[in-house]
N, C-alpha and C positions, 0 to 999 in steps of 0.2 A: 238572408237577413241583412236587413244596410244596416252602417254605421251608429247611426240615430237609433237605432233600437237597443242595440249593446245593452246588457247590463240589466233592461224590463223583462219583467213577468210574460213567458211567452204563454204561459198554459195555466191559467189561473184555477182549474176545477182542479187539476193534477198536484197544484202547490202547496194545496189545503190540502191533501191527503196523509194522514198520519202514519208514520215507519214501526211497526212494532218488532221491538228486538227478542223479545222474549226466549224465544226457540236459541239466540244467539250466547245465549249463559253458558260462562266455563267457570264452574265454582262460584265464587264474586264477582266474574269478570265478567262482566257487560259491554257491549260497545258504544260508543257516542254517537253523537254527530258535531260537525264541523261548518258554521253557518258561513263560514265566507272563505277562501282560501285567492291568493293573485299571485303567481312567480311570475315576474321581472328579470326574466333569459334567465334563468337559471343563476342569476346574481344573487338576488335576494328574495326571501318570502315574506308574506304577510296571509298570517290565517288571524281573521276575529270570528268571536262570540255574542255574541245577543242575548241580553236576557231581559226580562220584564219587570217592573218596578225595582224591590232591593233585591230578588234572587240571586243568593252568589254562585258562584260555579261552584260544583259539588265536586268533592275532593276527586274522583275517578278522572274526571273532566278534565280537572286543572293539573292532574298529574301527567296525562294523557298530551296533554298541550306541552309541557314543560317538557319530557321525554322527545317529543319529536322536536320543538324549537331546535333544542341544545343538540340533539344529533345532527341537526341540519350546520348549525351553527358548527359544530367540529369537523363535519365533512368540506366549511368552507361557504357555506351558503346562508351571509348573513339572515337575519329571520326576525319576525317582530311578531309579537301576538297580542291583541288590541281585544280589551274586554270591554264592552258598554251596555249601557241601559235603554231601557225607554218605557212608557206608560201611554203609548199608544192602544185603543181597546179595538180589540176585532170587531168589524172584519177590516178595517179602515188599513191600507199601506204603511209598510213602516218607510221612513227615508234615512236608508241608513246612515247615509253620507252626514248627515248633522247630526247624529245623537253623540251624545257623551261619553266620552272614553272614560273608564272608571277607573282601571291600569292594566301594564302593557305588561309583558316578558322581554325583555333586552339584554342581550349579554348575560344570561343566565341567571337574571333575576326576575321578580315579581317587583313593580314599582306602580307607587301613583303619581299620576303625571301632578310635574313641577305648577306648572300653569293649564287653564282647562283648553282641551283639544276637544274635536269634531273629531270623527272616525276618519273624514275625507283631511284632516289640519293634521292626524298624527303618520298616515299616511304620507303628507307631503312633508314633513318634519323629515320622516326616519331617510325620505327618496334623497334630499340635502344631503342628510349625514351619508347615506352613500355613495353621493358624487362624490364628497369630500375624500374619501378615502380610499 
């Protein structure tokens, strides 16, 4: 794969296929999925979420996200978690890089962002604050 491709849909019939968990129940416990994950040498993470019109992330989700941030974040490995939207309708591409961050996880908390950010603007916000420090 060169460069220029990074990042595109390599296998478009395979990406529509849907994951069913079902068989994966322990009690209440179900598993998620994780629409984007980037470690940066093991410096820092960035996992976001995707969701469609107002869908908020359902509690398993957003507990599941904040669990691993914050372990990451005590083991030493700053960590951001970027939630956003969009009202893109199938089967059309989403671009993830400009939809709307709706709020992040930082430092152990759930916030919404101060001023409006792109996925690809909170992204290079948070890579700042990590030169800085």
């Amino acid at each position: 794969m060169n460069d220029a491709d990074r990042g595109k849909i390599r296998n478009r019939e395979c990406a529509g296929q849907l994951k069913d968990f079902s068989g994966l129940r322990f009690g209440k416990i179900t598993p998620t999925d994780i629409d984007g994950f980037v470690d940066f040498q093991n410096r820092a993470f960035v996992l976001f979420e995707i969701k469609h019109g107002t869908t908020p992330l359902p509690y398993g989700q957003r507990l599941g996200y904040e669990r691993l941030a914050d372990a990451c974040e005590k083991s030493g490995i700053r960590t951001l978690v970027i939630v956003a939207h969009h009202d893109v309708a199938a089967p059309k591409d989403i671009d993830v890089a400009v939809l709307p961050v709706t709020q992040v996880r930082f430092q152990g908390q759930w916030k919404k962002p101060n001023v409006p950010h792109t996925v690809r603007s909170a992204f290079e916000a948070f890579l700042k604050w990590i030169e800085r420090q």
